[in-house]
C-alpha positions in Angstrom: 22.9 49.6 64.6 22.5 47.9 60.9 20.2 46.0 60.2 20.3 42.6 57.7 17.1 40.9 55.2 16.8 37.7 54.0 15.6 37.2 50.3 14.2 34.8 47.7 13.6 33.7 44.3 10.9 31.7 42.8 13.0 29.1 41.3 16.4 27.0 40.5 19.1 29.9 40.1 22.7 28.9 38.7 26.0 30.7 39.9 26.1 33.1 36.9 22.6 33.8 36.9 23.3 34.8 41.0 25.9 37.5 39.7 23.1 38.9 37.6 20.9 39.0 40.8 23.1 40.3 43.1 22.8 43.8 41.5 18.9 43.3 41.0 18.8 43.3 44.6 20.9 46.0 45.2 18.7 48.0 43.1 15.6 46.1 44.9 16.4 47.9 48.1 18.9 50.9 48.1 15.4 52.7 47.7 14.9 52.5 51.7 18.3 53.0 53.1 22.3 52.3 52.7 22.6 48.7 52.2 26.2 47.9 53.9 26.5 43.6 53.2 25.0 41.4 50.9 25.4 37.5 50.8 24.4 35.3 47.8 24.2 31.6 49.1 24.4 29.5 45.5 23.2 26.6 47.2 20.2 27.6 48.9 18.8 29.9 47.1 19.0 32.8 49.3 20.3 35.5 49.9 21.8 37.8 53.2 21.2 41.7 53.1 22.2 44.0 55.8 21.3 47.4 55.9 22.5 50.6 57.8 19.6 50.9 60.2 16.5 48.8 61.6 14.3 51.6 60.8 15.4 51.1 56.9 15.2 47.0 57.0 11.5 47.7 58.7 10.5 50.1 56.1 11.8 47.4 53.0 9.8 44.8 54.7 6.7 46.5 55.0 7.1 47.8 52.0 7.1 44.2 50.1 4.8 42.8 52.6 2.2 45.0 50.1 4.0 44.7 47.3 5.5 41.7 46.0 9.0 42.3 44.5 10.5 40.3 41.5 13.6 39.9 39.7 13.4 39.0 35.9 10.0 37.7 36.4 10.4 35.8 39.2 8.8 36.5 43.1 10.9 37.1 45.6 10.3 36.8 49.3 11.6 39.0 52.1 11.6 38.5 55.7 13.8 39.4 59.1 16.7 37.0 59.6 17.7 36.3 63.1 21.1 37.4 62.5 21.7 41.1 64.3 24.8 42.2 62.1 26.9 40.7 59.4 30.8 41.1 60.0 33.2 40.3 57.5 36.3 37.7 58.5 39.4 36.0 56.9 38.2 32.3 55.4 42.0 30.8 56.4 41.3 27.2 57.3 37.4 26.4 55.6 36.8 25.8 51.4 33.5 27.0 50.9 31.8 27.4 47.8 28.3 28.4 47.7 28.9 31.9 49.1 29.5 35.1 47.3 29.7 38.4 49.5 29.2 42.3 48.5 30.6 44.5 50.7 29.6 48.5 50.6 33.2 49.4 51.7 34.8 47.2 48.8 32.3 47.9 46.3 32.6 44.9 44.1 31.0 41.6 44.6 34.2 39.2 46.6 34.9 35.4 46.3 34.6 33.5 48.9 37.8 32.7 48.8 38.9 36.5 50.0 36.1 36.7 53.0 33.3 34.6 54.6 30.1 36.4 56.1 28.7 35.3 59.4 26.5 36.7 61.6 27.6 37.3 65.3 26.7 34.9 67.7 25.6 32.1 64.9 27.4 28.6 63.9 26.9 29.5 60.3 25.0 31.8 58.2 22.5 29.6 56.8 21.3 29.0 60.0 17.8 30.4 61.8 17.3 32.3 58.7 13.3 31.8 58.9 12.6 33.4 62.7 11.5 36.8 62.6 13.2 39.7 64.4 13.6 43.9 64.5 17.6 43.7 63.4 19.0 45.4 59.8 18.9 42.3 58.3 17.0 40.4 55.5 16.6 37.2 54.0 16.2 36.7 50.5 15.2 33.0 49.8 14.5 31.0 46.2 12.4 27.9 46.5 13.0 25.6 44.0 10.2 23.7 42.7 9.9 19.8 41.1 10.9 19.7 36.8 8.5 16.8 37.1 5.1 17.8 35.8 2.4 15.8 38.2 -1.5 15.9 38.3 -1.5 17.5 42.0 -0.8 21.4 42.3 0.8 23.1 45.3 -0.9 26.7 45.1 0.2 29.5 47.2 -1.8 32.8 47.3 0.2 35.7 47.7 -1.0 39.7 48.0 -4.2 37.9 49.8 -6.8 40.5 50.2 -10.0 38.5 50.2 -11.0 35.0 51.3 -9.7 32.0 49.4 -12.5 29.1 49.8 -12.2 25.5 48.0 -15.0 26.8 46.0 -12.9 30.1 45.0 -10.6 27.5 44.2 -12.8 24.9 42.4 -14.1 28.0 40.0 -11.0 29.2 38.8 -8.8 26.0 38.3 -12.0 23.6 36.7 -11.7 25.5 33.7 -8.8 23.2 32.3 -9.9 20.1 33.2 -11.6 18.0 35.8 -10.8 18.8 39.6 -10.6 15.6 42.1 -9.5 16.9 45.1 -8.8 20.2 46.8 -7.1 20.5 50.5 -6.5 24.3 51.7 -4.4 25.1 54.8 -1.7 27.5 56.3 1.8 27.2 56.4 4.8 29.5 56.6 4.6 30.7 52.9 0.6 32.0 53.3 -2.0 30.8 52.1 -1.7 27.0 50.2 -3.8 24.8 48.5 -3.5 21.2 47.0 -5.2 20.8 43.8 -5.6 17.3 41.8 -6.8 16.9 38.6 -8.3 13.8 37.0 -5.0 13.8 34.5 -1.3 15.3 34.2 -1.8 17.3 30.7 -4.8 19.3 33.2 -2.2 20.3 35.7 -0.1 21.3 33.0 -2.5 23.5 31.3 -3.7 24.9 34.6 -0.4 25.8 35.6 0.5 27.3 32.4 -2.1 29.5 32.1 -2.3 30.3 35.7 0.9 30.9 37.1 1.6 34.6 38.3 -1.9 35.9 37.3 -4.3 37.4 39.9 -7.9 35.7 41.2 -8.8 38.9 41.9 -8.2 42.5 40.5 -4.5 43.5 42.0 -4.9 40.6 44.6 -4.8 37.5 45.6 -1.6 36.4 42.8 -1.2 32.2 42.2 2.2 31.0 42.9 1.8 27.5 41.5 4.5 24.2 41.7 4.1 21.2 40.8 3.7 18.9 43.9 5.4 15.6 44.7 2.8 14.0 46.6 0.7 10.8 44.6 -2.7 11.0 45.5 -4.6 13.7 48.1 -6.4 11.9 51.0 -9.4 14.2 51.6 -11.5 13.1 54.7 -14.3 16.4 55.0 -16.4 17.8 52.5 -16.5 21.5 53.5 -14.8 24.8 53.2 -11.2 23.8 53.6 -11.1 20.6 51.6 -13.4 18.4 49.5 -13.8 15.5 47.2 -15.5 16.3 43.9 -14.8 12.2 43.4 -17.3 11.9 46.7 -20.0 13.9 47.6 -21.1 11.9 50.4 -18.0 12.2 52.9 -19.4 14.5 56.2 -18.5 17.7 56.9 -16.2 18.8 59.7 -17.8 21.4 61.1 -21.4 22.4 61.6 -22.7 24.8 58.8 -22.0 28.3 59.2 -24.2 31.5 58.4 -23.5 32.7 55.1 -24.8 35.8 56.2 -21.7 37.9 56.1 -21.2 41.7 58.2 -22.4 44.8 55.9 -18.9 46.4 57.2 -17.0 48.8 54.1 -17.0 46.4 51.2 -17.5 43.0 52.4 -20.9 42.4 52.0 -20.3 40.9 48.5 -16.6 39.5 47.3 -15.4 41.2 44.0 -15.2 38.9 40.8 -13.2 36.4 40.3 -11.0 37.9 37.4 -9.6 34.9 36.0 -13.1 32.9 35.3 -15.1 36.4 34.9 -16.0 35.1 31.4 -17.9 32.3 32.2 -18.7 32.9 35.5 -21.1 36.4 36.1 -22.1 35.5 40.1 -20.5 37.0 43.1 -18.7 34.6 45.7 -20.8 34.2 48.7 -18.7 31.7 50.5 -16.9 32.8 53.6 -13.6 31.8 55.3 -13.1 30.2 58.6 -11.4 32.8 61.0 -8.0 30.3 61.9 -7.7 29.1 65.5 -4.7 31.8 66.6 -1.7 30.1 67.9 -0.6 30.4 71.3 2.3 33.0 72.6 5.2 30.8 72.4 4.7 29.6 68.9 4.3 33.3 67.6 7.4 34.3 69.9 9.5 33.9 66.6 7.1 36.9 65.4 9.1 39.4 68.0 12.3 38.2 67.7 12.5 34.9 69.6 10.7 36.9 72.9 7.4 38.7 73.5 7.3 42.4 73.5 8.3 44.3 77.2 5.0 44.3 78.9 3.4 40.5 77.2 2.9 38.0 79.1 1.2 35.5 76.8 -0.4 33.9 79.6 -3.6 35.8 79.3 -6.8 33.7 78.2 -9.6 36.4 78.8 -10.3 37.7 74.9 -13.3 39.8 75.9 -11.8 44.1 76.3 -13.2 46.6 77.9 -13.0 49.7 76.7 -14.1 53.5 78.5 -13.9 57.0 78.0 -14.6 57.0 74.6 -16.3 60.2 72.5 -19.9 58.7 72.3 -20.5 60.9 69.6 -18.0 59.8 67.2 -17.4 56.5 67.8 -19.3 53.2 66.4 -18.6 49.7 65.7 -16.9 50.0 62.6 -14.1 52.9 64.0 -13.3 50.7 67.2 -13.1 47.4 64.7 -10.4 49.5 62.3 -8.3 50.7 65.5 -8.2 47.2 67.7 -8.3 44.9 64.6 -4.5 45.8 64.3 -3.9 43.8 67.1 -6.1 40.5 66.4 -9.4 39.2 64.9 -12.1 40.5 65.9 -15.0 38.5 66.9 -17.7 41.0 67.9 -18.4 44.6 69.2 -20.5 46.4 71.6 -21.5 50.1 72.7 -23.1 49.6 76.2 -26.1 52.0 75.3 -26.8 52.6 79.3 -23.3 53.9 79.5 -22.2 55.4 75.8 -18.7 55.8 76.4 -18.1 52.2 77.1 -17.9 49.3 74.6 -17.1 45.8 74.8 -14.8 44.0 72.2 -14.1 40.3 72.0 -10.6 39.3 70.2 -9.8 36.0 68.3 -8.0 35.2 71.6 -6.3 36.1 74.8 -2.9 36.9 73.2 -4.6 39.4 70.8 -6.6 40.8 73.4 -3.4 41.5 75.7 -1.5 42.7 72.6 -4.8 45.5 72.3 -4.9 46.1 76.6 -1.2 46.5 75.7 -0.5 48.8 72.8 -3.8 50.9 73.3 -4.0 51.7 76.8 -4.5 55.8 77.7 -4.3 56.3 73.6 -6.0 59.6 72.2 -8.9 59.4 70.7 -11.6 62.1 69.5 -10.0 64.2 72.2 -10.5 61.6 74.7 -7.7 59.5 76.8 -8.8 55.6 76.5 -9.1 53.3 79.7 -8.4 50.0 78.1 -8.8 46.9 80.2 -10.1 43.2 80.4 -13.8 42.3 80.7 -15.0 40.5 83.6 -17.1 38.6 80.9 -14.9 36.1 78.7 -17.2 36.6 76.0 -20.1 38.7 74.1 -23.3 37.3 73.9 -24.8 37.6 70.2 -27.8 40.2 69.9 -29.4 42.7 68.4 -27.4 45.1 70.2 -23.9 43.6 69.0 -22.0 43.8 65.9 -20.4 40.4 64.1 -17.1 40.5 62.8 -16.3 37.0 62.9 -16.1 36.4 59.2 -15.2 39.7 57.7 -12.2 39.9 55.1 -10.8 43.0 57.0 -10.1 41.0 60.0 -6.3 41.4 59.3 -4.8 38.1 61.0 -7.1 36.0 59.3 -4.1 34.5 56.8 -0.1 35.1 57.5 -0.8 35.9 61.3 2.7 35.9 62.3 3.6 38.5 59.7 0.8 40.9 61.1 2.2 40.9 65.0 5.4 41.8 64.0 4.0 45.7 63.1 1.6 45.4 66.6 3.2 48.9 68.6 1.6 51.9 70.1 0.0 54.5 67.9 3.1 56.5 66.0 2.9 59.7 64.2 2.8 57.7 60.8 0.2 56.0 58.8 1.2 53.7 55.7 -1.5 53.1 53.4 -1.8 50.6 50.2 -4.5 49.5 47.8 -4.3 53.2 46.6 -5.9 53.8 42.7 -3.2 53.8 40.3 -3.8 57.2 39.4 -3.8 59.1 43.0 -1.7 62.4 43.4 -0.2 63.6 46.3 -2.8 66.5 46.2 -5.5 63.9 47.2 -3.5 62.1 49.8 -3.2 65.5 51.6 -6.5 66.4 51.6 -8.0 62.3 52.6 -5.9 63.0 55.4 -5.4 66.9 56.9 -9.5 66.7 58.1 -7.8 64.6 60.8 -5.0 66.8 62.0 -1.9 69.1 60.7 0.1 66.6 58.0 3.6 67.2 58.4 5.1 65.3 55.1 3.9 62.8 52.7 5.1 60.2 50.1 3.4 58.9 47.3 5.3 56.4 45.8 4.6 53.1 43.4 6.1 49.4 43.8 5.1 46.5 41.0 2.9 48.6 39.7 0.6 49.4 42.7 0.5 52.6 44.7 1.3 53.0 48.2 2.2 56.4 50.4 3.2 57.3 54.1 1.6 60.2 56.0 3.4 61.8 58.9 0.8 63.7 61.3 2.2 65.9 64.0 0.4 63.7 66.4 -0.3 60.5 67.3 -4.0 60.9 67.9 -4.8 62.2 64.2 -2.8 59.4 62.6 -5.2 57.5 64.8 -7.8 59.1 63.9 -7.2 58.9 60.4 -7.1 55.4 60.5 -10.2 54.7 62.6 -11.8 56.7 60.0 -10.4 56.0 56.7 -9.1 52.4 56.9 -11.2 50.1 54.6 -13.0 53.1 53.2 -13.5 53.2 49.6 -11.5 55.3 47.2 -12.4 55.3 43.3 -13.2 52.0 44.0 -10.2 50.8 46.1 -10.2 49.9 49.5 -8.0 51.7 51.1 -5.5 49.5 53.7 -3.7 51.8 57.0 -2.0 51.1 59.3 0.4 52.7 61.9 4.0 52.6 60.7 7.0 52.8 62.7 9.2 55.0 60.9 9.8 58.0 62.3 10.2 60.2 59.6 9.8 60.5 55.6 13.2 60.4 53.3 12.9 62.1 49.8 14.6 58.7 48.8 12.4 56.1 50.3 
């Protein structure tokens, strides 16, 4: 079965410009696999790949779900079209012009005149190009953004590895020029955030010097448009949005803890490397952990349907979970193994019965995707029971651990992107946020303590390093993950998760 991705580039592209692109991507993706079809759409800025196999498509998009790819210096974002296969057929009775269609078995890039491509079962191939879904292809899409320069910002944060806070914010984009208004929130594209300065020339400076850098070291990139909007109506003073024109307006919510979990590295949030000059302190703000959507709404996430098995009727978030080695396992090793399925809001060990351990998710979906995906996995030599609590939630105490505001729950930003790689353990571990100058030597050896390594891959996108472990079981690539993920490595945290390829290509 081939398999088609959907592409995009950060700006306004014109037709000869697309011929020059259509080989960038070509050369973007024939890293991962055979890439049979590819569609340029001139008007829309996108772009229809289809590959030989899903397993190929999957391993492109999980790839640049890490690492974001460019063309020419400008971002391009990749994600599952709806579309199941791509066919090629005679354009006799419709004049179309905004297509242009590569075909593997021609060779050469084809006018639309000759062909039009069209995915089965679809009206037209511009259409549903934003649901997600396992097929070979990929969308490729190019926003355009307003000429106009305006005083308001549209901001989106891309590679978002830490919490983004209107304070964050406010630190970073004051330095060039007075800051009215800021309104955060989640949409589609990640992360966003509306900023308003006092005047135009501000914006313009801002986004001048701004655009493409990092908040962050390696993370947390600025994407940033100009907006069309007039004037920002901010109603709350608090994390999410405020009025630097108007201190007085209430706050939403009722304060929050600062006190944040002493979990890997989160108890402190690294510089901010943009403002690092002028500003020496350490962010202490923390993020609100975003109310999960319910099942239908993240159906698009699985293609349109929930996984065999998924209801998406459950509303108990509370797990419990049995059998486990009580002498291996803790807090931290049960968070890194069930936070691939959700957030997690706190943890457990039941000390009168040490193999047992209670775990509440963000919500019932992720707590059925965990009962779902983990149920009788191997762990520390032991087969887990995995079930729902009687109790819909954990009481805070001495005796339980708070995960509510870390910045390793994984579904706190992009949620729907994260569900898409929820499976059952595989033999294969990716992991990212590697140092830059980690050999293959020391990828063997962080990961043969947990069982035989079968193959490895070390390999480098955008600069950052990434690499792919296959284990000869499931239960050590488990292990290595309950053990490993979020640990620190010369000062990176290192990211794993299970992948679903099953096995490593010397030209992936």
């Amino acid at each position: 079965m081939e398999c088609c991705l959907c592409t995009g580039l950060h700006s306004c592209i014109t037709y000869d410009l697309m011929l020059f692109f259509q080989n960038d991507l070509l050369q973007l993706f024939h890293q991962f696999g055979v890439i049979t079809k590819l569609v340029m759409l001139r008007a829309k800025n996108q772009a229809l790949l289809q590959m030989q196999d899903v397993p190929s498509a999957i391993n492109a998009l999980q790839f640049y779900t890490n690492s974001q790819p460019n063309i020419r210096g400008r971002n391009v974002y990749v994600q599952f079209s709806s579309h199941q296969e791509l066919t090629t057929m005679d354009q006799n009775t419709q004049g179309r012009g905004d297509e242009e269609v590569w075909d593997r078995g021609v060779g050469v890039l084809m006018d639309e005149k000759d062909s039009l491509l069209v995915g089965k079962g679809n009206r037209d191939i511009k259409l549903e190009c934003g649901l997600w879904c396992f097929s070979a292809m990929i969308v490729c899409f190019l926003r355009v953004e307003p000429s106009t320069p305006n005083r308001i910002l549209l901001v989106t944060i891309h590679s978002m590895q830490y919490p983004i806070t209107v304070d964050v914010l406010h630190q970073v984009f004051s330095l060039h020029g007075f800051v009215e208004k800021i309104v955060t929130f989640q949409k589609s594209a990640g992360f966003q955030a509306l900023i308003q300065y006092q005047s135009r020339q501000s914006a313009v400076e801002a986004r001048t010097s701004l655009q493409g850098r990092n908040i962050y070291d390696s993370c947390c990139q600025l994407d940033i448009q100009f907006s069309n909007l007039d004037e920002l109506q901010v109603n709350y003073n608090n994390d999410t949005s405020r009025d630097f024109t108007n201190p007085n307006l209430p706050s939403e919510q009722k304060a929050r803890s600062s006190q944040q979990p002493s979990y890997g590295n989160v108890a402190g949030y690294p510089q901010v490397g943009i403002a690092a000059v002028h500003h020496k302190d350490y962010l202490s703000s923390v993020c609100n952990i975003q109310d999960m959507p319910n099942a239908a709404a993240i159906a698009a996430a699985f293609g349109g349907g929930l996984p065999p098995g998924i209801s998406g009727t459950n509303d108990r978030c509370t797990i419990l979970v049995s059998n486990l080695n009580p002498d291996k396992i803790d807090e931290d090793k049960l968070f890194n193994l069930f936070s691939l399925y959700g957030n997690i809001v706190r943890i457990k060990l039941l000390r009168n019965k040490p193999d047992h351990a209670l775990i509440q998710m963000g919500d019932g979906f992720q707590a059925e995707l965990a009962v779902h995906f983990l149920k009788g996995a191997m762990l520390f030599g032991k087969r887990m029971e995995v079930n729902f609590s009687k109790h819909p939630n954990i009481i805070q105490g001495a005796d339980t651990r708070e995960y509510m505001h870390s910045n390793l729950n994984r579904f706190n930003r992009n949620a729907a992107k994260n569900y898409r790689y929820c499976c059952s353990p595989t033999k294969m571990i990716h992991l990212s946020t590697l140092p830059q100058d980690i050999t293959d030597d020391e990828i063997v050896s962080l990961a043969e303590e947990h069982g035989t390594v079968v193959n490895t891959k070390l390999f480098e996108m955008n600069g950052k390093k990434q690499a792919l472990v296959l284990f000869e079981t499931e239960e050590a690539a488990t292990e290595a993950i309950v053990c490993k993920h979020a640990t620190s490595l010369a000062g990176s945290v290192v990211r794993i998760s299970f992948s679903q390829l099953q096995s490593i290509r010397e030209n992936q």
